[in-house]
C-alpha positions as CSV (number, residue, x, y, z in Angstrom):
1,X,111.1,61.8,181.3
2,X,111.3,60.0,184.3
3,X,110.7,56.3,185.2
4,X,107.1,56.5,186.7
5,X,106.2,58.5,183.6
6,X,107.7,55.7,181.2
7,X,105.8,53.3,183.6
8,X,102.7,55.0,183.0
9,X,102.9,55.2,179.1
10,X,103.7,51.3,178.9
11,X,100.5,50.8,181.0
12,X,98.8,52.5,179.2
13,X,99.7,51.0,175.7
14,X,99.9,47.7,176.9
15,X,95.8,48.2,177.8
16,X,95.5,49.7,174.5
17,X,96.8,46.5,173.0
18,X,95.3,44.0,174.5
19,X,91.9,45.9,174.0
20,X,92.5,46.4,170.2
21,X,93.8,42.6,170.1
22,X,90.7,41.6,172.3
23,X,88.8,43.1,168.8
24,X,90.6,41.9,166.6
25,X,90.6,38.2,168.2
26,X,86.8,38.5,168.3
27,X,86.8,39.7,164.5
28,X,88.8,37.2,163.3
29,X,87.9,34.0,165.6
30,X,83.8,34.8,164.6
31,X,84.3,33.7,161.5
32,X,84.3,30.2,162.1
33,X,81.4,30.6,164.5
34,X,79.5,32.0,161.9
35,X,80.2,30.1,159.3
36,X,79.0,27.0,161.4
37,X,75.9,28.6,163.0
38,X,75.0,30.9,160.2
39,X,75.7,28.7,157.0
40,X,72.9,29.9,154.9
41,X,73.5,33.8,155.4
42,X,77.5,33.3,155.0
43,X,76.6,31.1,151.6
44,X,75.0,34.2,150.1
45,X,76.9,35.5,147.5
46,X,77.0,38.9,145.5
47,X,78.2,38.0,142.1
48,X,81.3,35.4,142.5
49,X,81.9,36.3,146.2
50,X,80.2,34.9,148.9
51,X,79.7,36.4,152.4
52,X,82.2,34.9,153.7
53,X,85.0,35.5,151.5
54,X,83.9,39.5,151.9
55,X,83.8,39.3,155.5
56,X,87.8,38.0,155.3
57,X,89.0,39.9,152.2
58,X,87.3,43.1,153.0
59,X,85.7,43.6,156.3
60,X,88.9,41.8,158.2
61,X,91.1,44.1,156.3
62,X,89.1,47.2,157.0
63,X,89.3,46.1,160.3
64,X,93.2,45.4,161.0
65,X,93.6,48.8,159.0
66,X,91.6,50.8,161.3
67,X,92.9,48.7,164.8
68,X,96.6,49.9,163.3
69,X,95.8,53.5,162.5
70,X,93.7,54.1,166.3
71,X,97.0,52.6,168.0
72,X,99.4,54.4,166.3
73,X,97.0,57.5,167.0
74,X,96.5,57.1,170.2
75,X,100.5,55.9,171.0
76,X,101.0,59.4,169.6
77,X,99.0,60.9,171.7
78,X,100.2,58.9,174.8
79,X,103.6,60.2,174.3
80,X,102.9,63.7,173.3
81,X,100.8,64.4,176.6
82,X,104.0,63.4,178.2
């Protein structure tokens, strides 16, 4: 494998990260902004739990879950094709 190839695979995974970061920041960081602006739909709660606790125990976990597994995916991918 030459250098511009090499190149071209840390381009590409370095876009790939910062666009999965970019959702994952957004995730993350809107929980705050919801809790401030949405206060009455993030107090709802389902049994013991509120909204907001589900959004960061489940949906934030889902989230990092899925983020890992379509980068190691498509890392795979990136280095197979080449």
């Amino acid at each position: 494998m030459g250098n511009k190839e090499m190149d071209k695979i840390i381009k590409n995974k370095f876009r790939l990260s910062i666009s999965l970061g970019v959702i994952f920041l957004t995730t993350v960081l809107s929980l705050p902004i919801l809790n401030e602006y949405a206060k009455n739909f993030m107090q709802i709660s389902f049994g013991n739990f509120s909204i907001a606790y589900i959004y960061v125990a489940i949906f934030i976990y889902l989230i990092s879950w899925g983020l890992t597994l379509i980068y190691v995916k498509k890392t795979n991918e990136m280095e197979e094709r080449n």
